[in-house]
N, C-alpha and C positions, 0 to 999 in steps of 0.2 A: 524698469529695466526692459530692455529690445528682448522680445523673444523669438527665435529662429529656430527651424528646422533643420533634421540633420543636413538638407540641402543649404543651408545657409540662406533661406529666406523666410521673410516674416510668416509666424502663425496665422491660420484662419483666425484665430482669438485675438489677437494682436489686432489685424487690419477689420474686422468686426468691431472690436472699441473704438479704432481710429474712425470707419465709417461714422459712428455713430455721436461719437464727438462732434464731427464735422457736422451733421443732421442737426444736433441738438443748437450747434450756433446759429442757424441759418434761419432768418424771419420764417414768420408766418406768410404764408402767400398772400397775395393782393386777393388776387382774382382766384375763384376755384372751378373745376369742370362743371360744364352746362351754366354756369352763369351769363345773364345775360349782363350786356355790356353797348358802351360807346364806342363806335371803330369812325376813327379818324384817319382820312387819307387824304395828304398832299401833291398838291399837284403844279407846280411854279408857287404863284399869290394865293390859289384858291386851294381850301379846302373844305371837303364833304365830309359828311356826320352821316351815320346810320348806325339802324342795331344790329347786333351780335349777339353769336353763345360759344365761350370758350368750351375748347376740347379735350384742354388740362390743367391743371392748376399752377400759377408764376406768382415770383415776386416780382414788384416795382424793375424794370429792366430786363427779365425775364423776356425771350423770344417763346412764344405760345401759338400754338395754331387754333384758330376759330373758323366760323361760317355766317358769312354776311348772310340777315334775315335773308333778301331779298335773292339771294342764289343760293345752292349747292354746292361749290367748292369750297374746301381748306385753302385757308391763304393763310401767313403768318401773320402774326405781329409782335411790337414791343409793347409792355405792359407799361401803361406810365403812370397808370392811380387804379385804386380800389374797384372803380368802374370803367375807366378808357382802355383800349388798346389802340396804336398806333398803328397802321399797314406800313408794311416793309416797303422801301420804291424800288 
């Protein structure tokens, strides 16, 4: 049964189990914080490979922000296996 408040909206308790519901279906992540990883970026025909450390944990599709070894910025990417992340273009 819906439970509301006298304002006529869902309980804390209510949307706490829905959270949570929602949580409990949701894979496990691929990738998780500081792992390091393959970052793949396209570029027309060619693409470059280097390592990476993500900076939170994704599932498979998941947009994640990492840090290419070789620089100091946060760039994004898409998660597309247990070890690659893709660069956004």
């Amino acid at each position: 049964s819906l439970r509301l408040n006298a304002d006529g909206m869902p309980t804390r308790d209510l949307l706490v189990s829905v959270e949570l519901e929602l949580l409990s279906r949701r894979e496990a992540p691929a990738v998780t914080r500081g792992q390091q990883i393959s970052v793949l970026a396209t570029v027309g025909t060619v693409t470059v490979r280097a390592r990476g450390i993500t900076q939170e944990a994704g599932c498979v599709g998941d947009t994640v922000n990492l840090i290419v070894d070789e620089g100091h910025r946060v760039i994004k990417g898409i998660v597309r296996s247990a070890d690659t992340v893709e660069v956004l273009p």
